[in-house]
C-alpha positions as CSV (number, residue, x, y, z in Angstrom):
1,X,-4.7,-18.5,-21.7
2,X,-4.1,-16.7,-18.9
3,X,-0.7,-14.0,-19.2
4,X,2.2,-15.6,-17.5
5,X,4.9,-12.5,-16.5
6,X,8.4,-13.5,-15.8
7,X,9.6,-12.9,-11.9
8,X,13.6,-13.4,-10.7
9,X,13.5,-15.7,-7.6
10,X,17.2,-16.5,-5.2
11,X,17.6,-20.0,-4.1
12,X,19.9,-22.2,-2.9
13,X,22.7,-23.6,-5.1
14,X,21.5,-27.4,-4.7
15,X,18.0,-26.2,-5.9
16,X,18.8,-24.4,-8.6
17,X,20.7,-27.4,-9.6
18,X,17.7,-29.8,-9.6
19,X,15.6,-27.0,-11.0
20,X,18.0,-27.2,-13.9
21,X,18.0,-31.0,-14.5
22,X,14.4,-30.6,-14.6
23,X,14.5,-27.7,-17.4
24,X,16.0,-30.4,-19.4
25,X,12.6,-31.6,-19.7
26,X,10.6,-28.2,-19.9
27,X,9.2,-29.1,-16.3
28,X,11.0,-26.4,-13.9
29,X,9.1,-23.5,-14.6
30,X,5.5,-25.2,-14.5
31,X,7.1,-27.1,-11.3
32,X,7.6,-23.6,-9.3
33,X,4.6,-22.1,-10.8
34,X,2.0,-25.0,-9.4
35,X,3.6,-24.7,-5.9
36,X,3.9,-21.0,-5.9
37,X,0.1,-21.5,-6.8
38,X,-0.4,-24.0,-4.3
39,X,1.2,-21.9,-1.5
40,X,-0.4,-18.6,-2.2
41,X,-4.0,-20.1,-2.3
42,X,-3.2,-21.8,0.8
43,X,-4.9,-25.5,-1.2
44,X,-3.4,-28.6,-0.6
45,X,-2.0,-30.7,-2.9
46,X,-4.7,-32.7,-3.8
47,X,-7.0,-29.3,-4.4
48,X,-4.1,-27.8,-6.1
49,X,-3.8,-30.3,-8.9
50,X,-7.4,-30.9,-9.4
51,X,-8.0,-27.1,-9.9
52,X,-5.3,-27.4,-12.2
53,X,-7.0,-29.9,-14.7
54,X,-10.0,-28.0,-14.6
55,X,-8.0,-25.4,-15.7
56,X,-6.5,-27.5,-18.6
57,X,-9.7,-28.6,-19.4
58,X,-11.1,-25.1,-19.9
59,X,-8.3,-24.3,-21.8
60,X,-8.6,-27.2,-24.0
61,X,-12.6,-26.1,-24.9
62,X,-11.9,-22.8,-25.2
63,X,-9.7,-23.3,-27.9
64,X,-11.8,-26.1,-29.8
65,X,-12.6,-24.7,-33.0
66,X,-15.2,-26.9,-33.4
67,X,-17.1,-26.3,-30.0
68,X,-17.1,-23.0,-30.9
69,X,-19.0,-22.7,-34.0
70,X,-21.8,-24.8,-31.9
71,X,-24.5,-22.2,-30.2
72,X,-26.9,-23.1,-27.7
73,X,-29.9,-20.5,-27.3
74,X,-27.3,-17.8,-28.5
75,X,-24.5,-18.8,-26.5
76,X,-21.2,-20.9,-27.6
77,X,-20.4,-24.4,-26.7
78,X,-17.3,-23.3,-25.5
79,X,-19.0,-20.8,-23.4
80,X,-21.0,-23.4,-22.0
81,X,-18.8,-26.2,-21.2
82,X,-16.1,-23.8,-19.2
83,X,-18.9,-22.6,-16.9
84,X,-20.0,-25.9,-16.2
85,X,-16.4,-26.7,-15.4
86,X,-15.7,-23.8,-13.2
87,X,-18.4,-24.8,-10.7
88,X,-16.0,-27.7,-10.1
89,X,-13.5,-26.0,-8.9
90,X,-11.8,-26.5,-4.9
91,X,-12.1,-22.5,-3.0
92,X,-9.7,-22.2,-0.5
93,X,-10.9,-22.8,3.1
94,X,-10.9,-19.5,5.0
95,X,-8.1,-19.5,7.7
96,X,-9.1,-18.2,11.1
């Protein structure tokens, strides 16, 4: 999994107050993070969350036990399945 390191972020008071109805169900942080993500790459939303489950997905294989005790001409399963994934996944469109 990719290292996750914490950043302080001001917003307004009714924001922070939705933000923290939604911690109440562990969804605030991820919330912010996927449209931080979404912003910064400039994807829209559709992109965004598709990119996402690939993401998941590879996360999901790369942690199989099982997949990974499975070699293919030398390589892992695991190996395998994640690069297949990856050439799935929506670039950014250059912005002129």
């Amino acid at each position: 999994m990719e290292k996750l390191v914490p950043y302080s972020l001001y917003l307004p008071e009714a924001h922070i107050k939705k933000l923290k109805s939604m911690a109440k169900n562990r969804k605030a942080s991820s919330f912010i993070r996927d449209a931080l993500i979404m912003a910064l790459d400039k994807t829209d939303e559709y992109s965004s969350g598709y990119n996402k489950g690939l993401k998941d997905a590879c996360g999901i294989i790369k942690d199989n036990p099982e997949a990974g005790l499975i070699a293919v001409r030398g390589k892992s399963l695991n190996d395998i399945l994640v690069k297949q994934i990856e050439i799935l996944r929506h670039e950014p469109k250059c912005q002129k």
